[in-house]
C-alpha positions in Angstrom: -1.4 29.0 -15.3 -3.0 25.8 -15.7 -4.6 24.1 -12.7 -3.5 20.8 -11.6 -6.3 18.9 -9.4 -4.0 16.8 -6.3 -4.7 14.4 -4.0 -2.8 12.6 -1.7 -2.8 11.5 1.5 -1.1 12.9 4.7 2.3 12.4 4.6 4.7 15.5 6.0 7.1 15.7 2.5 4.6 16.4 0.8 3.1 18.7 2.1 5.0 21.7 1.1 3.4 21.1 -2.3 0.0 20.8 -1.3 0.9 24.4 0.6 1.9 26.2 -2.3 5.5 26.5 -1.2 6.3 24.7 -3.9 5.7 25.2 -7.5 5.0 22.6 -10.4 6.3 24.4 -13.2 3.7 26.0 -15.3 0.5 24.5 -13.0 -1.2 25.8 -10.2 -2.3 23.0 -7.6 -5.4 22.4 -5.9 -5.6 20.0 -3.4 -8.1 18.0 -2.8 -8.5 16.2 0.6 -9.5 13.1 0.5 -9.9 10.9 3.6 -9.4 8.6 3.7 -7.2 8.6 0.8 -7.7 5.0 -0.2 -11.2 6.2 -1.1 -9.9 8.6 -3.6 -7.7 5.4 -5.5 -11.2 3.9 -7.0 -12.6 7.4 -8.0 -9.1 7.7 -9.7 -8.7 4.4 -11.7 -12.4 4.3 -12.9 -13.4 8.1 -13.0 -10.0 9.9 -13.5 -11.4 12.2 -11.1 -8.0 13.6 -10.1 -5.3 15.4 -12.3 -2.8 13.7 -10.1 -3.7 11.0 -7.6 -1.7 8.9 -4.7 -2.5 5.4 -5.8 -1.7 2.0 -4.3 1.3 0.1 -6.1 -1.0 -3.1 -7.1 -3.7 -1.2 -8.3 -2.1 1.0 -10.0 -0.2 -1.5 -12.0 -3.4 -3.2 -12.9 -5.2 -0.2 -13.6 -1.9 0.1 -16.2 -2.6 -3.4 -17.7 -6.2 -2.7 -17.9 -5.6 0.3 -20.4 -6.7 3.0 -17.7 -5.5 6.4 -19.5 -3.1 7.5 -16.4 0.5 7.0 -16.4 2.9 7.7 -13.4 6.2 8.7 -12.0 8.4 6.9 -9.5 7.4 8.6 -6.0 6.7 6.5 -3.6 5.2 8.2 0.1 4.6 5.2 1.5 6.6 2.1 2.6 5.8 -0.2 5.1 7.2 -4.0 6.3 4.6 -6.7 7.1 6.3 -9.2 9.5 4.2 -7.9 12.2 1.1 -7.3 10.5 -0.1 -11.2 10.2 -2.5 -12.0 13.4 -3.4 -15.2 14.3 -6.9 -16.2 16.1 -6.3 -17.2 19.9 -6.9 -20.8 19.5 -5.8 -21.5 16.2 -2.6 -23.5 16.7 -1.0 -21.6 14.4 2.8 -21.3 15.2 4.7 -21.1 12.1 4.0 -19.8 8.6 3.0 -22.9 6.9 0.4 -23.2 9.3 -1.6 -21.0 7.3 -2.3 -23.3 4.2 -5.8 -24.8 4.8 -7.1 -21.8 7.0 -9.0 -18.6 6.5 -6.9 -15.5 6.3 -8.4 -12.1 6.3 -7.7 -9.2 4.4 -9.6 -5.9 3.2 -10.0 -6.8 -0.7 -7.6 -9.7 -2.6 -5.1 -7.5 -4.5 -5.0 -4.5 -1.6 -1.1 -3.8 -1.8 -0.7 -5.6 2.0 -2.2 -8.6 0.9 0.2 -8.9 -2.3 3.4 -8.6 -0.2 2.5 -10.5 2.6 1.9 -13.3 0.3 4.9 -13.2 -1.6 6.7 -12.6 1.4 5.4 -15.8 2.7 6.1 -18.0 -0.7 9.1 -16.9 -1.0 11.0 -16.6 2.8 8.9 -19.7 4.1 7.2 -21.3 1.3 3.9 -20.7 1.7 1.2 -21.9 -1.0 -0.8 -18.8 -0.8 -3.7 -20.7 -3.3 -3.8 -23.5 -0.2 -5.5 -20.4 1.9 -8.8 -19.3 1.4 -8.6 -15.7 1.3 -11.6 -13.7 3.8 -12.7 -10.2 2.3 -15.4 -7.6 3.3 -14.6 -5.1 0.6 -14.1 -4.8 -3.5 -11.1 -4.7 -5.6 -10.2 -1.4 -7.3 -10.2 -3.4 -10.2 -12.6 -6.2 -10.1 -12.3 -9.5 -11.9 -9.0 -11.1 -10.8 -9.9 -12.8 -7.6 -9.5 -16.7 -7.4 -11.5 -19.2 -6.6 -10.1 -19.3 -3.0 -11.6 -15.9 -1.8 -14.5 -15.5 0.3 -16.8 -12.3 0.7 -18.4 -11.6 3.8 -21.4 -10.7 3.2 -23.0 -10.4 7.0 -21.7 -7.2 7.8 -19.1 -8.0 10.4 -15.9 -7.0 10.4 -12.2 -8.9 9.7 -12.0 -7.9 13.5 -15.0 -9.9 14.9 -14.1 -12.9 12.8 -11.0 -12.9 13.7 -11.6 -12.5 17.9 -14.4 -15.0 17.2 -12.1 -17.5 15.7 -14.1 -17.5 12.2 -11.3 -16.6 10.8 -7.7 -18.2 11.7 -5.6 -15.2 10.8 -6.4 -11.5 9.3 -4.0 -9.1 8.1 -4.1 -6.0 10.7 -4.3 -1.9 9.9 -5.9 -0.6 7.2 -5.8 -3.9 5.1 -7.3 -5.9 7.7 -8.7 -5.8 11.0 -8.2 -1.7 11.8 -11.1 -0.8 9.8 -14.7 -2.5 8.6 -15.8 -2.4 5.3 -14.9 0.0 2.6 -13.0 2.9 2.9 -15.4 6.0 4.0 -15.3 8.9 6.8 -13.9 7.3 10.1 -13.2 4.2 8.8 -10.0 3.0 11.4 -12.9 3.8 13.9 -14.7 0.6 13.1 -12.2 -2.1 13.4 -11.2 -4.9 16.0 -13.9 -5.0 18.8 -11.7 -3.9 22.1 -11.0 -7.6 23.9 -12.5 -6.6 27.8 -9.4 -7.6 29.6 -11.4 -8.7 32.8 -13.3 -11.4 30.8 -10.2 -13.5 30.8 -10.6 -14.0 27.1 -7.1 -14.6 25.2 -6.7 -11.9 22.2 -5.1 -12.1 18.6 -1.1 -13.3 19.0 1.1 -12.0 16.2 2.3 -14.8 13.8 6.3 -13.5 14.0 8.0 -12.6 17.3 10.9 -9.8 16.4 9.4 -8.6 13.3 11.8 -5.3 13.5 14.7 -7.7 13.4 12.6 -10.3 10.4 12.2 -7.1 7.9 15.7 -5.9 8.3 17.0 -9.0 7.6 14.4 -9.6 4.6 15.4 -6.2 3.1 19.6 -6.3 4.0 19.3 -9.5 2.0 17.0 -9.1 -0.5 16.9 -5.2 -0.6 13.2 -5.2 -1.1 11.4 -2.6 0.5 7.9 -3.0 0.4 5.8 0.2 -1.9 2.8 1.8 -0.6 1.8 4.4 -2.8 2.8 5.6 -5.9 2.1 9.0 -7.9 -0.4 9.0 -11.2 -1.4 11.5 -13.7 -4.4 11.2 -16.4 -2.5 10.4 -19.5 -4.6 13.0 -21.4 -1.9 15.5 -19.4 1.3 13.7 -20.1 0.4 13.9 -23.8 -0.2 17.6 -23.9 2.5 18.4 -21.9 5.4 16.0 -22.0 7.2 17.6 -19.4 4.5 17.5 -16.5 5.7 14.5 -15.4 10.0 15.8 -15.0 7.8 19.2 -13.3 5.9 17.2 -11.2 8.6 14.7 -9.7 11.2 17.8 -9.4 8.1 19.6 -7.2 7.5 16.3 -5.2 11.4 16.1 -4.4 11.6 19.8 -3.6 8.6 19.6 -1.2 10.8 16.6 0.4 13.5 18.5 0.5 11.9 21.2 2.2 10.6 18.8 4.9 13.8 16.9 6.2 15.3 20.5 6.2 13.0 21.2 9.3 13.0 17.4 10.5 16.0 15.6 9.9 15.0 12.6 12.2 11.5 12.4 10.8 10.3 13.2 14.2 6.7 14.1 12.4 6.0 10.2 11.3 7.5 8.0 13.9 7.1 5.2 11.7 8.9 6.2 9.0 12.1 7.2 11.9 11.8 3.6 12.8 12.3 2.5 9.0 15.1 4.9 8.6 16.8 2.9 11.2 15.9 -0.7 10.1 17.2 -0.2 6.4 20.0 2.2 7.5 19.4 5.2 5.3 16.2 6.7 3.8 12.7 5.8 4.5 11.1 7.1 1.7 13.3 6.8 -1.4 12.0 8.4 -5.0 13.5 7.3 -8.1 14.0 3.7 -10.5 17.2 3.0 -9.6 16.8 3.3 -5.8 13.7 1.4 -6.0 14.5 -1.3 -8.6 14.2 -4.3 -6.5 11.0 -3.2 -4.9 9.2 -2.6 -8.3 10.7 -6.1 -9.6 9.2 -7.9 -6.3 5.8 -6.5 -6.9 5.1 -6.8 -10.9 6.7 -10.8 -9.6 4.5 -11.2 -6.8 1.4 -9.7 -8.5 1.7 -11.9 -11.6 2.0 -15.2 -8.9 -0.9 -14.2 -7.5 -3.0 -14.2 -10.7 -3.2 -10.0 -10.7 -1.1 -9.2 -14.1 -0.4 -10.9 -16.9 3.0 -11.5 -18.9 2.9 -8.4 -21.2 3.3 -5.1 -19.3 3.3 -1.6 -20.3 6.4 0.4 -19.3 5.9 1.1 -16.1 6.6 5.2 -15.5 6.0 8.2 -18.3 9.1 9.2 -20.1 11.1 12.3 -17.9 13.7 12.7 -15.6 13.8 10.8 -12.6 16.8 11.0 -10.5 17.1 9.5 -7.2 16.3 11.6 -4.7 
């Protein structure tokens, strides 16, 4: 059997596959741990060091218009809403969304998936000029060369965090696209994020831009039925062509391993997150397929292509194979 090189990042469903309790058809996998596994997405998309890598949406789209030979397949571990990831410095006066234009908003690298949906998010619920914000980053694209004029790289050292308790910046995008980490991804990276505010000092902290976000992002996907995509599953090319079916093997495998899981967790008691999704959009929190995901992939090629990242021509966006929704 052929081996098939895998890495992707921690997520329950799949792990069943990186176990060996499920089979891709005609492959043996070997996984490869990578963590943290936004540091395996540039090793993919300029070395094609993986057979199959997790990849984030926006750079994997780009990485598809820039003629990278990989190709993917409509599994999606990772979704996330961003209501309440938009922090505003403590004396920035910011109190409603178009309070951003004319400030400095930080985020880990201009076309990190986060920073893509938040600001179509923004133009489009509340009308937000993202090019009237200058855009604060301490780390590089996957892909470089399609920033704007209105980001800014810090070059100093500190992190999104500092600047942002410091009031340097006047809003930063929190987690791993923001303020939960410093500089780029590398062994314990969310270690190095926001300096911890000393609550004896007195000092105010960060104040979230949205009060209610649970209630926001239900209403934003009930309405809209986008559901924001964090990760997405790629192949090198030179593996699709040899072997046409991989890509049916591979999503059938990834589905299985799934299956597997919410056999054993129903509730998806092992990622609370994800249980708390399940709830907001009534149903599952991790959907595979097109059709399930339709809207979702239409927001993001839209909002990418506002935001300068892709252009009007676009390669199809999955390899040829079966992909039922699952």
């Amino acid at each position: 059997m052929e081996k098939l090189s895998v890495a992707l990042g921690d997520y329950p469903q799949g792990q069943a596959l990186l176990d060996g309790d499920v089979e891709v058809d005609g492959y043996r996998v070997e996984p490869v741990a990578v963590r943290p596994i936004i540091a395996a997405y540039r090793r993919m998309i300029r070395d094609l060091e993986f057979d199959v890598c997790e990849l984030a949406p926006v750079s994997y789209l780009m990485a598809l218009q820039e003629g990278v030979p990989i190709t993917g397949i409509p599994v999606f571990l990772n979704r996330r809403f961003h209501h309440e990831d938009i922090q505003c410095a403590a004396r920035s006066g910011i109190r409603v969304p178009q309070d951003l234009e004319g400030r400095r908003v930080g985020v880990r690298a201009y076309s990190v998936s986060t920073g893509v949906w938040v600001r179509g998010m923004l133009a489009e619920e509340y009308g937000v000029a993202h090019e009237k914000i200058t855009w604060v980053v301490d780390d590089d694209d996957h892909i470089e060369g399609r920033a704007p004029a209105n980001v800014e790289r810090i070059t100093d050292g500190r992190s999104l965090g500092e600047l942002l308790r410091t009031g340097e910046l006047d809003a930063a995008l929190t987690g791993n696209a923001g303020t939960g980490r410093a500089g780029p991804p590398r062994a314990n990276w969310t270690a190095a994020g926001t300096p911890a505010l000393d609550e004896d000092s007195g000092a105010e902290g960060p104040y979230p831009l949205f009060a209610d976000t649970e209630v926001l992002s239900a209403d934003w996907y009930l309405r809209t039925g986008i559901y924001p995509l964090h990760s997405v599953i790629s192949i090198r090319s030179e593996l699709v062509e040899r072997d046409p079916d991989l890509p049916t093997a591979l999503y059938a495998a990834l589905v299985d391993s799934k299956r597997r899981y919410l056999a054993t967790d129903p509730g998806w008691s092992g990622l609370a997150r994800f249980a708390r999704q399940a709830r907001q959009i009534g149903g599952d929190p991790v959907p595979y397929g097109i059709a399930a995901n339709e809207p979702s992939l239409r927001a993001l090629v839209r909002y990418s292509r506002d935001q300068g990242l892709l252009g009007p021509d676009f390669p199809e966006l999955f390899a040829a194979g079966r992909y039922p929704d699952a």
